[in-house]
C-alpha positions as CSV (number, residue, x, y, z in Angstrom):
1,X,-25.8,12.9,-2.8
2,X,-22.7,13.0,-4.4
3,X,-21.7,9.0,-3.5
4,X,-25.3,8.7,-5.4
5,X,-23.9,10.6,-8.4
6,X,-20.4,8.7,-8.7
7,X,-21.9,5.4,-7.9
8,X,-24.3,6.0,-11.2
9,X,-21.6,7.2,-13.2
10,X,-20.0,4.1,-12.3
11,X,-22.3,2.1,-13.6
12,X,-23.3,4.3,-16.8
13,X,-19.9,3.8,-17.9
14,X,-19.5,0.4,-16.9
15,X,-19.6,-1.1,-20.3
16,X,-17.3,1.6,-21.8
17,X,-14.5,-0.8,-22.0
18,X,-16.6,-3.9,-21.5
19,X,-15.3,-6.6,-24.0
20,X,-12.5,-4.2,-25.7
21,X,-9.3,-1.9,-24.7
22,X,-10.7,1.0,-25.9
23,X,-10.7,4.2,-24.7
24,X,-5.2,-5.7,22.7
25,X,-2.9,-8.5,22.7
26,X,-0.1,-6.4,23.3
27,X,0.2,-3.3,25.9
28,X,1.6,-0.1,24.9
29,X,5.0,-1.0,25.6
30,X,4.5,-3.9,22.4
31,X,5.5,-6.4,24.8
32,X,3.9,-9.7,24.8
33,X,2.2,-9.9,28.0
34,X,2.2,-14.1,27.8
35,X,0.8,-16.9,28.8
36,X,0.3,-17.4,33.0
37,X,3.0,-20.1,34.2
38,X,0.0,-21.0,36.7
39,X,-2.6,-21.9,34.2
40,X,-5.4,-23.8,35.0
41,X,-6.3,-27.0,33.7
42,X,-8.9,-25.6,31.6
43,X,-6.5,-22.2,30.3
44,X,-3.6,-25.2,29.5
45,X,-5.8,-27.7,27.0
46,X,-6.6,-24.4,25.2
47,X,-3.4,-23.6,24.2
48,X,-2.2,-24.6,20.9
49,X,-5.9,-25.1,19.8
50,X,-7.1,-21.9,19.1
51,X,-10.6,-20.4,18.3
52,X,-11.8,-19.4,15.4
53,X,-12.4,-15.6,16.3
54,X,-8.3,-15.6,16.3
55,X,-7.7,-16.9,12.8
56,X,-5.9,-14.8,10.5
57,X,-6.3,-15.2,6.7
58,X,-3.1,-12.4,5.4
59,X,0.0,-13.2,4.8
60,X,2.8,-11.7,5.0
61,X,4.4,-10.5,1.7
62,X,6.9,-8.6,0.0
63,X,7.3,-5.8,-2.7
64,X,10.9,-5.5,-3.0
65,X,14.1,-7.0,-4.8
66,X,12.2,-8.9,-8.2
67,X,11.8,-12.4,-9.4
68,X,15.3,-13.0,-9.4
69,X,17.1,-16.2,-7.4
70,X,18.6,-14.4,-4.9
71,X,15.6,-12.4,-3.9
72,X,13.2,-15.6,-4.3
73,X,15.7,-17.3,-2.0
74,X,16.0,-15.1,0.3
75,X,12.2,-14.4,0.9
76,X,11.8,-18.4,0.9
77,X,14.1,-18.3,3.6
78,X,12.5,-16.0,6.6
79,X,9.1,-17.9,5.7
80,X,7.4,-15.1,2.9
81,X,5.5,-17.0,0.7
82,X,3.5,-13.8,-1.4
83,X,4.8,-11.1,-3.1
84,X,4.2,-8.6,-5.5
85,X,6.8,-9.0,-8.0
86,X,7.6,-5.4,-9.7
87,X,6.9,-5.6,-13.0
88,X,6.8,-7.8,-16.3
89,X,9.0,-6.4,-19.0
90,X,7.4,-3.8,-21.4
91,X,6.9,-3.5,-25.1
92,X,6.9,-0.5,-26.2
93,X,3.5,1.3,-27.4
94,X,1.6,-1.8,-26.3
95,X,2.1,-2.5,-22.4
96,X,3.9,-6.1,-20.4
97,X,5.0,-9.3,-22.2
98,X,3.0,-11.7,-20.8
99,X,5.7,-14.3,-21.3
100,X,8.1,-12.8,-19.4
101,X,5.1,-12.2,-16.8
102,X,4.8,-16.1,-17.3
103,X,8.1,-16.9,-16.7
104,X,8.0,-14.8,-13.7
105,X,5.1,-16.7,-12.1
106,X,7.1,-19.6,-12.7
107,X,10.5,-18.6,-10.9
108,X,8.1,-17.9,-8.0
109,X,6.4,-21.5,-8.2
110,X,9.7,-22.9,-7.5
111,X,10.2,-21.5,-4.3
112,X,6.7,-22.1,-3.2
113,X,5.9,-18.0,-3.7
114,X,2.6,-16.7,-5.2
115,X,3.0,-14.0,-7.5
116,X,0.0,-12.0,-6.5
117,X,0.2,-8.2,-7.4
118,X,2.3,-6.3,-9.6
119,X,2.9,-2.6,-10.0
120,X,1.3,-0.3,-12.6
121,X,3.7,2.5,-14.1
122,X,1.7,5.1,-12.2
123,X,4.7,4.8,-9.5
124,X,5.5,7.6,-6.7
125,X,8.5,8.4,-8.6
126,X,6.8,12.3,-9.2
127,X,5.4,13.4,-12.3
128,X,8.5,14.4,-14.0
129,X,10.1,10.7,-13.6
130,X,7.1,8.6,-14.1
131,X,6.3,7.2,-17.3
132,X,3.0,7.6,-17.9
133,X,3.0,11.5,-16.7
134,X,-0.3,12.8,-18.6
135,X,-2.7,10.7,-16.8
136,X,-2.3,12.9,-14.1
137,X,-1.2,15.8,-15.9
138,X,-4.7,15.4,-17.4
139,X,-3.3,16.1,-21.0
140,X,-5.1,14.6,-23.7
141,X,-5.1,12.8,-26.2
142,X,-1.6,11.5,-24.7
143,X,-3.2,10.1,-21.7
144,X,-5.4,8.0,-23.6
145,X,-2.4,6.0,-25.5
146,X,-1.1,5.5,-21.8
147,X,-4.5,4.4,-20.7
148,X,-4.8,2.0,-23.2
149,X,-1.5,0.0,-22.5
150,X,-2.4,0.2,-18.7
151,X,-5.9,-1.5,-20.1
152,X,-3.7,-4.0,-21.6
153,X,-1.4,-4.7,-18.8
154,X,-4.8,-5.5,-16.9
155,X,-5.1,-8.9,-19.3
156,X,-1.6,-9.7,-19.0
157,X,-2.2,-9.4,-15.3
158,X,-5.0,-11.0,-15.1
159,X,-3.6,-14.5,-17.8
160,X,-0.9,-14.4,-15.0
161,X,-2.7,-14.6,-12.6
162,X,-2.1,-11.7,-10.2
163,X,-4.5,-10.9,-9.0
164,X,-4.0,-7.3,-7.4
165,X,-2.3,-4.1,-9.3
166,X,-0.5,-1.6,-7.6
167,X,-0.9,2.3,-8.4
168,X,-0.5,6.0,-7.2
169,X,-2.6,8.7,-8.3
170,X,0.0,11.6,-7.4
171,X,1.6,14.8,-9.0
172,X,4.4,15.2,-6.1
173,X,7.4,12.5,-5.1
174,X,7.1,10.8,-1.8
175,X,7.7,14.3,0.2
176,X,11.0,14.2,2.8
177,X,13.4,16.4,4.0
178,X,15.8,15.1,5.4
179,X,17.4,11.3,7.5
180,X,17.3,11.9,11.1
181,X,20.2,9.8,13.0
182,X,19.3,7.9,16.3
183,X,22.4,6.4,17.5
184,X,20.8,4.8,20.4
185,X,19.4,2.0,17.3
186,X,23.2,1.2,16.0
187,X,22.9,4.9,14.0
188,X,20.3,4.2,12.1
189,X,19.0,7.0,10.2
190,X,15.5,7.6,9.8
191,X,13.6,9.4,6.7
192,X,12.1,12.8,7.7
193,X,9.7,15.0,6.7
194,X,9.1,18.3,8.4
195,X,6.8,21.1,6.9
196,X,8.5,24.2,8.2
197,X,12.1,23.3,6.9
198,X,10.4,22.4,3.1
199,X,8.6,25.7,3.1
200,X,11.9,27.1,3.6
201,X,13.3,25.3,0.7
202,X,10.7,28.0,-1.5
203,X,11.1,25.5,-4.5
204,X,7.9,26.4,-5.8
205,X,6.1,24.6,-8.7
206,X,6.0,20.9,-10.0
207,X,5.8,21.5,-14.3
208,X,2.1,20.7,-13.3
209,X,1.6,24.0,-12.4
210,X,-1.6,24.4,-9.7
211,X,-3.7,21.4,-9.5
212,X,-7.0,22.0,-6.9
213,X,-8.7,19.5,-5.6
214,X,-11.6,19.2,-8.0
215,X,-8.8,19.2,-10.9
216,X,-7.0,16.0,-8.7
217,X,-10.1,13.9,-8.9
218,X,-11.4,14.7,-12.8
219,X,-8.5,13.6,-13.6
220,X,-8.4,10.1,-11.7
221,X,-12.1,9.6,-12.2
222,X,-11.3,10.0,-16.0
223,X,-8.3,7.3,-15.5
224,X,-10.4,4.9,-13.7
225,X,-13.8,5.2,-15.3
226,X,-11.7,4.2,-18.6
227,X,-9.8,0.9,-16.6
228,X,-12.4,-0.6,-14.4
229,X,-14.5,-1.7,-15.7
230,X,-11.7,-4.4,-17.8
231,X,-10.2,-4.8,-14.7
232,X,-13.6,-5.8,-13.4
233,X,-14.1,-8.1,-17.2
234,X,-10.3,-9.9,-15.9
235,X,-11.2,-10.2,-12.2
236,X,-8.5,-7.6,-11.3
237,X,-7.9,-5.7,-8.1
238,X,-6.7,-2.0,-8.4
239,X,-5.2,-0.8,-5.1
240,X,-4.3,3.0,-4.9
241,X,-1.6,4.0,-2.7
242,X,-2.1,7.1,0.4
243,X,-0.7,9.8,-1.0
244,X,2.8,9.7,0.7
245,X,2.3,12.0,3.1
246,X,-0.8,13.9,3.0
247,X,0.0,17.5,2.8
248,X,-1.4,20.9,3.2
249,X,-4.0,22.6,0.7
250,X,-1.9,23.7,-2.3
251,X,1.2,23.0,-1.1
252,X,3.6,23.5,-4.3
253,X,0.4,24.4,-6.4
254,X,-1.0,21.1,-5.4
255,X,-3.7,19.5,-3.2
256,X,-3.4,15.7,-2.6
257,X,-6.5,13.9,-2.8
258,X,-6.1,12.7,0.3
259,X,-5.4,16.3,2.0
260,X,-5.5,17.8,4.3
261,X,-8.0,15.7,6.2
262,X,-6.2,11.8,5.1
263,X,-9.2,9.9,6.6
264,X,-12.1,12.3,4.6
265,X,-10.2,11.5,1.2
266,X,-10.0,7.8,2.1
267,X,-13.8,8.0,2.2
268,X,-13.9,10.6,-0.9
269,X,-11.9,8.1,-3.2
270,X,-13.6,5.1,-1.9
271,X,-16.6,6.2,-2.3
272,X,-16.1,7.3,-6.3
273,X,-17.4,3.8,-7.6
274,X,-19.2,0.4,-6.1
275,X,-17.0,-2.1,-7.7
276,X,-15.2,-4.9,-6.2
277,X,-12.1,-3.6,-8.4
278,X,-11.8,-0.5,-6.7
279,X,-9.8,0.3,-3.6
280,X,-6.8,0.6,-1.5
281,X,-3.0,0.1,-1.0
282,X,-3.9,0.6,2.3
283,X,-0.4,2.1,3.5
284,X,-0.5,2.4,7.0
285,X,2.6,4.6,7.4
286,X,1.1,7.2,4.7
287,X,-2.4,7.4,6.8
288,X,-0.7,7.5,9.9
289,X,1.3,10.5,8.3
290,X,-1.5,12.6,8.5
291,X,-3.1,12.2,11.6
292,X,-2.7,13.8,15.1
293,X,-2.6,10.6,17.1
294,X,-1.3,8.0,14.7
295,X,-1.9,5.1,17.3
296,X,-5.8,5.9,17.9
297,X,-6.6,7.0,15.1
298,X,-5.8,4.5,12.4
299,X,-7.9,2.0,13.5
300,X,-11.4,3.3,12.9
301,X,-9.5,3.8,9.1
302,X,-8.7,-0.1,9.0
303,X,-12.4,-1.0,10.5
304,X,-14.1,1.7,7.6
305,X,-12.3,0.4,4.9
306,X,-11.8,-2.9,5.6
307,X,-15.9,-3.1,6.5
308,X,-16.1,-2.0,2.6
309,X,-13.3,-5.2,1.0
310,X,-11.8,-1.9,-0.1
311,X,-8.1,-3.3,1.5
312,X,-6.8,-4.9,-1.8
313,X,-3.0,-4.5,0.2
314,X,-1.2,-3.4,3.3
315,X,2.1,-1.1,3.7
316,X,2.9,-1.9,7.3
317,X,5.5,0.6,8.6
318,X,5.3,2.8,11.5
319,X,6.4,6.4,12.1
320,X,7.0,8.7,15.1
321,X,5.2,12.0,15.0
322,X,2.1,12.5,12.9
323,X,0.5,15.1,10.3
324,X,3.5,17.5,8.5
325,X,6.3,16.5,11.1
326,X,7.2,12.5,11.3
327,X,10.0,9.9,11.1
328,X,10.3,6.5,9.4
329,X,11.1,4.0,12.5
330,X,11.4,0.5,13.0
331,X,8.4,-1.4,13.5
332,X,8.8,-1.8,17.4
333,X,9.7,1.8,18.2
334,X,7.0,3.8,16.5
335,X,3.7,5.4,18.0
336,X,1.6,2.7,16.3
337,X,1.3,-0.6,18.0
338,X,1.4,-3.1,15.4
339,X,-0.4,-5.8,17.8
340,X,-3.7,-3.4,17.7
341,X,-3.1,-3.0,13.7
342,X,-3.0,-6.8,13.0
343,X,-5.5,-7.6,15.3
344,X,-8.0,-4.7,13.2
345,X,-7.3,-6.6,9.8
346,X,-7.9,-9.6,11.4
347,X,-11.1,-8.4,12.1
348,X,-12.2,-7.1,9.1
349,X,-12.0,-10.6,7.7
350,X,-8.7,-9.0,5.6
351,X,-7.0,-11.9,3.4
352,X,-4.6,-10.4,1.0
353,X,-0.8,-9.4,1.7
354,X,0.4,-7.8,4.9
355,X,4.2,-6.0,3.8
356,X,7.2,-4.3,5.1
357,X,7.9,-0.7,3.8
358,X,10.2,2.0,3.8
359,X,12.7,-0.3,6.1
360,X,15.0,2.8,8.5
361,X,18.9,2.4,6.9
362,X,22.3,2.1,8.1
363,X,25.9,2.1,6.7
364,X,26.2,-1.6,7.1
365,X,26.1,-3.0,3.1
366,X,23.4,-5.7,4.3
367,X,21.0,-2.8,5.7
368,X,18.4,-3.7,3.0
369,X,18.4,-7.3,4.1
370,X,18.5,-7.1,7.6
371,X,16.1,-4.2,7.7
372,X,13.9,-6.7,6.2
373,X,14.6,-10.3,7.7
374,X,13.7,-8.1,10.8
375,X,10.4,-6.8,9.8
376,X,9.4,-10.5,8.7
377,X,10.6,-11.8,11.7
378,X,8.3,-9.2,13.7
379,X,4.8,-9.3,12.0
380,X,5.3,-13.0,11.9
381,X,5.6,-13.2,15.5
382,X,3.1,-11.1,16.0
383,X,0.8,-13.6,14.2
384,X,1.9,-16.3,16.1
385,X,0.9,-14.6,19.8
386,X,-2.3,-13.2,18.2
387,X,-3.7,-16.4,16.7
388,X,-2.3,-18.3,20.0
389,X,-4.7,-16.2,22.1
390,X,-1.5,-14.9,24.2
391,X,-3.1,-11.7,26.0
């Protein structure tokens, strides 16, 4: 009943804003099994020509280090062809320049990238660093000014032509504790969240005060019933990020809207409106943050919302541990097999950007690039075996 109710709220209000900016091919151990050395004739004129049921329309892409040379040239190097390129510059009180958006799409076209997403100010910097606070502090009429530069960055988007807008509908940071160390990966440290050592941190509330769970969604249902339906007018893609991680009920005075249960909001949030603007940053590493059995359990998530179009992008990093007690690993030495992940979008017919995230650090000054280059290197290859039929 109450998918019935959003779904005709969605459309009552669809011309609110209509025409104006107001108000298994790898095994557990994630080694390639291969190819037989005693292949039949048959098995041998089949390799190199593979099926259709193995073709993979993502790409891998990138959300880090700008439209700047040195980035552009570095992602141009290890084969990354998409991206999402930050930002455009910002005018104050009215939203992007489009030409610097413009010239940005043009730095990319020389290097043979698509600029295909950018990110909305609704970061997951935490409420008292992002700049648009009051849409999720549900304080009006402030949030409506904000609204209406978000409407207008929608256009700019859209005259761009990226197509997919990144945003986070959260009160708290990205929640972590601590960096764990493994020296047996070079000392790499790994970011860490564990619930029993932040409760004893007592550091009580955000300046949001308590926000429930009803409270969490008026307030994103008033956000997005004010910017679909232009983002649906500019043929725009709005991807929400996973709450990073899912938490317990009230935890700091606030429930996520993806907690406690990470898959039930995914469905929840999804379900809010029937538009082909609305859905996910599907960030693999946030979902797996909440479940018990990260490796099982994420792909009936990937098939659900991917069966919907709902997978606007992908965060691909893997973890070790699950719900209130995890580390950020590389992507070969988590409990997720990334084989199993990329075969799932595959699946789903998924065609939009598959990206590193949250890369594990090191002292090394190159950490950042090499954290990366690897990560490239890895889902690429991945690709490779899949779409090559090696099983």
């Amino acid at each position: 009943m109450e998918e019935k109710v959003n779904v005709n709220r969605r459309k009552a209000l669809s011309t609110l804003v209509k025409g104006g900016l107001g108000v298994t091919a790898l095994g557990a151990s994630g080694q390639l099994s291969g190819a037989s050395p005693k292949m039949t004739p048959n098995e041998n004129k089949n390799v190199g020509n593979f099926s259709n049921k193995n073709k993979i329309l993502y790409k891998v892409g990138c959300q880090h280090g700008g439209t700047g040379k040195q980035n552009l040239e570095f992602l141009a190097r290890y084969g990354v062809f998409n991206m999402d390129g930050g930002a455009p510059k910002v005018i104050e009180g009215v939203g992007w320049d489009l030409e610097d958006s413009l010239k940005k799409k043009e730095a990319c076209e020389k290097y043979g990238i698509s600029l295909d997403a950018y990110h909305l100010p609704l970061s997951s910097a935490g409420i008292e660093k992002v700049s648009t606070p009051n849409i999720m502090l549900g304080k009006s009429p402030q949030r409506d000014r904000e609204i209406e530069q978000i409407q207008q960055m929608i256009t700019v988007a859209s005259k761009t032509g990226v197509k997919t807008l990144m945003y986070n509908t959260i009160i708290h940071v990205i929640l972590r504790t601590e960096d764990t160390l493994d020296t047996t990966r070079g000392n790499t440290y790994y970011r860490t969240w564990n619930l029993e050592k932040a409760l004893a941190k007592n550091e009580g509330l955000t300046v949001a005060g308590k926000v429930d769970i009803d409270e969490m969604y008026e307030r994103i249902t008033y956000f997005l019933d004010r910017v679909l339906p232009v983002a649906e007018e500019y043929n725009v893609q709005l991807a929400n990020h996973i709450a990073d991680p899912p938490a317990p009920v009230g935890y700091r005075g606030i429930t996520r809207w993806n907690s406690p249960d990470v898959f039930e909001g995914i469905k929840r949030f999804a379900q809010l409106y029937d538009s082909p603007s609305h859905g996910f940053n599907l960030c693999l590493g946030s979902t797996a943050e909440g479940l018990q059995d990260p490796r099982t359990e994420i792909l009936p998530i990937i098939k659900w919302v991917g069966d919907r179009n709902q997978i606007f992008n992908i965060h691909l990093r893997n973890i070790k541990g699950g719900y209130n007690n995890f580390q950020e690993v590389y992507p070969d030495n988590g409990d997720m097999d990334f084989g199993e992940i990329l075969m799932a979008l595959r699946d789903v017919g998924y065609d939009a950007m598959v990206m590193p995230d949250h890369i594990p650090h090191h002292e090394d000054p190159a950490s950042y690039l090499q954290g990366h280059a690897y990560a490239f290197g890895y889902i690429k290859a991945l690709m490779h075996a899949i779409e090559m039929g090696y099983h």
